[in-house]
C-alpha positions in Angstrom: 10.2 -22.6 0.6 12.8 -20.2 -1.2 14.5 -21.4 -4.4 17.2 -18.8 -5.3 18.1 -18.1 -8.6 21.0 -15.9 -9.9 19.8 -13.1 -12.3 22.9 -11.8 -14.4 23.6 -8.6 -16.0 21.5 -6.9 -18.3 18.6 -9.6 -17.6 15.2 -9.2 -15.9 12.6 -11.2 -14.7 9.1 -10.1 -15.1 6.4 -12.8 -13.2 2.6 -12.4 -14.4 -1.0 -12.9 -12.6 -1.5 -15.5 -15.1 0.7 -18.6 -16.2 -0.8 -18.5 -19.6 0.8 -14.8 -20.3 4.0 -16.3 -19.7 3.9 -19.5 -21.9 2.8 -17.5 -24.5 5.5 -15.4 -24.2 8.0 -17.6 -24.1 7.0 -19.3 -26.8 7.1 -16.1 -29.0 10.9 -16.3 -28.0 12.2 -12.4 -29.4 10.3 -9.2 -28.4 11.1 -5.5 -29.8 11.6 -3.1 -27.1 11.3 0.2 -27.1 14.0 1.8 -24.7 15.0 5.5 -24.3 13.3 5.8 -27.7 15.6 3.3 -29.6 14.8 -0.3 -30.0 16.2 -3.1 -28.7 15.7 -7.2 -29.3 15.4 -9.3 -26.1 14.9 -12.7 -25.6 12.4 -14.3 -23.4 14.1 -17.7 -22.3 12.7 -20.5 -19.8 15.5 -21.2 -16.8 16.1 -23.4 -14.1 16.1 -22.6 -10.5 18.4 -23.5 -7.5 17.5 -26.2 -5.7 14.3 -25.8 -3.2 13.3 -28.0 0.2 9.8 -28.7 0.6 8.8 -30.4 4.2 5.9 -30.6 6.8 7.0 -29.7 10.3 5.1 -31.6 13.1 4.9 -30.7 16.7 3.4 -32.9 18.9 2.8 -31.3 22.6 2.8 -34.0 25.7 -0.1 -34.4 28.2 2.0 -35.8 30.5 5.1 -34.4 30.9 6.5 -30.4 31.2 9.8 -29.1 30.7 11.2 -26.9 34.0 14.4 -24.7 33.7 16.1 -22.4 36.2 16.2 -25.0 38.9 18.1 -23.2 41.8 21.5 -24.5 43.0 20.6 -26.3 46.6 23.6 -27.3 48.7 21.3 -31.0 49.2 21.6 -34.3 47.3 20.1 -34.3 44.0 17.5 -37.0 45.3 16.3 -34.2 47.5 16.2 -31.6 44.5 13.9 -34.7 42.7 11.5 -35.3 45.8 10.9 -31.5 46.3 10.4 -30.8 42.3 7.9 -33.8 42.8 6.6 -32.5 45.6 5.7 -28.8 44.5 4.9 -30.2 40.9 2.4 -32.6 42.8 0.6 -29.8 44.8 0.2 -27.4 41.6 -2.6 -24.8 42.3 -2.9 -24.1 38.9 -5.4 -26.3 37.7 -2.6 -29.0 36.4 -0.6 -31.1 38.2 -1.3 -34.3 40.3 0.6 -37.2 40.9 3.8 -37.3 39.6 5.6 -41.0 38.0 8.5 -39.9 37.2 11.3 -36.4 37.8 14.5 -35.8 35.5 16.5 -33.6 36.9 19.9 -32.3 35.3 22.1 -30.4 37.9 24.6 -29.2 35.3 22.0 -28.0 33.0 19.5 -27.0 36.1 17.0 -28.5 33.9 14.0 -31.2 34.8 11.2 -33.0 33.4 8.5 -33.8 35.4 6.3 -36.5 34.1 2.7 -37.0 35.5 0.5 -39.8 36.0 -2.4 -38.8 34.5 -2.5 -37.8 30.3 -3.9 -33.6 30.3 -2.1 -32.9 34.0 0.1 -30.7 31.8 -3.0 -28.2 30.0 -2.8 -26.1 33.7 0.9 -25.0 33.0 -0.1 -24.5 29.5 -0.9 -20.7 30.4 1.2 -20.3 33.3 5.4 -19.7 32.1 6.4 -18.8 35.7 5.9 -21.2 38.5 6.2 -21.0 42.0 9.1 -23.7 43.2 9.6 -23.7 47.6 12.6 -24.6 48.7 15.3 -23.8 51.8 12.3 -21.2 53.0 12.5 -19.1 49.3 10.0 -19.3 46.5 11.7 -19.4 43.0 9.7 -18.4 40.0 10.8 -21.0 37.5 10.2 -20.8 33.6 7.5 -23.5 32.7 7.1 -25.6 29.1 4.8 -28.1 27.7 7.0 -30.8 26.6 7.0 -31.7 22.7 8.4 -34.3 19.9 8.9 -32.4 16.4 9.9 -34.1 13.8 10.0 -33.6 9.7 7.6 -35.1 7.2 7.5 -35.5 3.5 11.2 -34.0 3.2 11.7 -33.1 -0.7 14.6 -31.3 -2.9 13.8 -30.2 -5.8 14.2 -27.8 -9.2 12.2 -26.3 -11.4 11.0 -24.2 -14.1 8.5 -21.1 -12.6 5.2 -21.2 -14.5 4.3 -17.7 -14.0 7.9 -15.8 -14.6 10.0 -14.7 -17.8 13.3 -14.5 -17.8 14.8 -11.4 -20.5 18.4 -11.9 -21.8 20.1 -9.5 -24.0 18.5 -5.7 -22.6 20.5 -3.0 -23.9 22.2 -0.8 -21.6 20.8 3.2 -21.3 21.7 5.7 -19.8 18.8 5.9 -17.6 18.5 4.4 -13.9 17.4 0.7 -13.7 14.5 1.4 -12.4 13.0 3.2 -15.2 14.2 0.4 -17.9 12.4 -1.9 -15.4 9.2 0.5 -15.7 9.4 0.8 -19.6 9.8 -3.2 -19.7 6.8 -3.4 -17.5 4.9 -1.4 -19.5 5.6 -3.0 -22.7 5.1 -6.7 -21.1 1.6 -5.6 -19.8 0.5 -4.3 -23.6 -2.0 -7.1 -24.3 -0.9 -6.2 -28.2 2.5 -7.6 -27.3 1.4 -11.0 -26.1 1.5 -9.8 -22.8 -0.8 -9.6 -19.4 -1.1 -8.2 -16.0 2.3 -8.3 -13.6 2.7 -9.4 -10.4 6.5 -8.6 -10.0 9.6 -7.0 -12.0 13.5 -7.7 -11.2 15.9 -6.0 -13.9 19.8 -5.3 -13.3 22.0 -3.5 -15.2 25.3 -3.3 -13.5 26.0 -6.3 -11.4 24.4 -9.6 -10.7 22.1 -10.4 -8.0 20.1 -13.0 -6.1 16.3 -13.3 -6.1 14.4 -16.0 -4.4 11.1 -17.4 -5.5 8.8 -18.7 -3.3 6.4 -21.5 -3.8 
């Protein structure tokens, strides 16, 4: 999941290994920085993020039945196209197959699903994605698919505070690049005399806003 959250100009947010760093430091509320050898006040501020989807993705695969695409254009009845995907479907040499109850067959979409009798007839096509279809004296190699049901779980929105990340209002511009105000920041943060810990990651922007996602 990936919450996006707007990070504005002159801010920066600095996540740590441990929660605990922080809390603490957010609690402390100002910190002293020193940048390009002057000092500057920011302010460490808790802030909400975007809202986030949390799911579980299920995929159940079918014993029984196999998708078929690529189903050549015969110039017979579509009950013959049926009886002959039956047919080949029915004498499989791969280890699957067997007797078929029921064919689907889609002429526009030259699509079919075979269903078989017997639950596992499928696990032969499993490893074979080209099959051999005869038909009008040709073999056609047609792409092969167990069929399967998905479906979503447990679907969530939801906001949040991040436990582990800081963000700093109020850094003073310099005239260096961002990315050494984001290395003297870092440095600072990680000074376990300033209330701080170990880092995990570092965001700071000085000229124009930017997107960041978080991920859970």
């Amino acid at each position: 999941t990936k919450i996006p959250f707007k990070l504005n100009q002159n801010q920066a947010l600095l996540t740590f290994e441990d929660e605990e760093v922080a809390q603490r430091l957010t609690k402390m509320g100002k910190h002293t920085l020193n940048l390009d050898g002057k000092t500057t006040d920011v302010k460490v501020t808790p802030f909400m993020l975007g809202m986030g989807i949390k799911f579980e993705l299920h995929v159940t695969i079918s014993g029984k039945k196999i998708n078929v695409s690529e189903v050549p254009e015969l110039s017979i009845p579509d009950d013959w196209v049926r009886d002959k995907l039956e047919l080949n479907f029915y004498k499989s040499e791969h280890g699957g197959g067997g007797e078929v109850e029921d064919v689907k067959y889609d002429k526009k979409s030259r699509t079919a699903v075979i269903t078989f009798l017997r639950p596992g007839a499928t696990d032969g096509f499993v490893r074979c994605t080209k099959y051999p279809f005869f038909a009008n004296g040709r073999c056609y190699r047609l792409p092969v698919s167990p069929s399967t049901n998905v479906h979503l779980e447990k679907l969530q929105l939801y906001s949040g505070i991040s436990k582990k990340t800081i963000l700093l209002k109020g850094i003073r511009e310099t005239e260096d690049d961002e990315e050494n105000v984001q290395d003297m920041i870092e440095i600072h943060f990680q000074k376990p005399s300033n209330g701080g810990g170990e880092t995990e990651r570092i965001k700071y922007v000085s000229k124009v806003a930017t997107w960041v996602c978080f991920e859970e």
